[in-house]
C-alpha positions in Angstrom: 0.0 0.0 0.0 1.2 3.5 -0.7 0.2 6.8 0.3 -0.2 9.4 -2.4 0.5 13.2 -1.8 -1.9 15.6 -2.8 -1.6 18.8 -0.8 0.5 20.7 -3.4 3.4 18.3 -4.5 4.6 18.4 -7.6 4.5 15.8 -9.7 0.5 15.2 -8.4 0.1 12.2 -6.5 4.0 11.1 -6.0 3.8 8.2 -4.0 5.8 7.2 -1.0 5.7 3.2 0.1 8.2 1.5 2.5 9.5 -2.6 2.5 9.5 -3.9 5.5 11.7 -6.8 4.4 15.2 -7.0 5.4 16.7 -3.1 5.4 14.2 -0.6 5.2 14.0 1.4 2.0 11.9 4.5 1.9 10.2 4.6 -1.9 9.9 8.2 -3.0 8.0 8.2 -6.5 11.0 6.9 -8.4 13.7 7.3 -5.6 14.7 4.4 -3.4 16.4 5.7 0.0 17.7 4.0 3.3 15.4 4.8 5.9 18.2 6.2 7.6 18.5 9.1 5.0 14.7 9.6 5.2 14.7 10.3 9.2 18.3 12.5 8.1 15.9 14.1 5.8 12.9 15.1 8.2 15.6 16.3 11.0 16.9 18.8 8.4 13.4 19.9 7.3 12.5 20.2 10.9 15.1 22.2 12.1 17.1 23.8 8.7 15.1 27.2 9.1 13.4 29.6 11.8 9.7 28.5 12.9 6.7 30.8 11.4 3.2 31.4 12.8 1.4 28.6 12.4 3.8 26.1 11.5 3.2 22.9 10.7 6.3 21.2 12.0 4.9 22.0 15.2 1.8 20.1 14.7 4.1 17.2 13.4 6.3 17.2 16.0 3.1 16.6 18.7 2.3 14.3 16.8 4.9 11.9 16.7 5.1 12.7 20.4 1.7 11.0 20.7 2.8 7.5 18.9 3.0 4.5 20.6 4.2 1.2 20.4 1.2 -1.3 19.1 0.9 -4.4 17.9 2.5 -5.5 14.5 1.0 -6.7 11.3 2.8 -10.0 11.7 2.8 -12.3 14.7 5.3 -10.9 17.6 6.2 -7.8 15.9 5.5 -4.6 17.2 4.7 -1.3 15.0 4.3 2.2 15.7 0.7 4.2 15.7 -0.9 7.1 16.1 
């Protein structure tokens, strides 16, 4: 399953998947990255320039804050959820 963007990307409706087989790779439309270089990616975006009224980082940031540890999709693993 992927989730398509839609709030203003360009190309419309770039996809983003992940495998989580063996080392995770983050699929961005065409682009294939480590999951390591994703999470680099969001702490740069994050924090790379000044906050501005009603930022949504802000909002992001509570919300991954709120997650907790769940039950997995598959027998014994655990996944993360809002």
């Amino acid at each position: 399953m992927s989730l398509i963007l839609n709030q203003g990307s360009k190309p419309e409706g770039l996809s983003v998947k992940t495998d989580g087989f063996g080392p995770q790779v983050v699929y961005l439309g065409d682009y294939e990255i480590t999951l390591e270089d994703f999470l680099s990616a969001v702490i740069y975006v994050l924090g790379n320039t000044d906050l501005v009224p009603k930022d949504p980082r802000l909002s992001f940031l509570e919300k991954i804050k709120a997650m907790k540890q769940v039950a997995g999709y598959n027998k014994g693993k655990k996944r993360l959820s809002l």
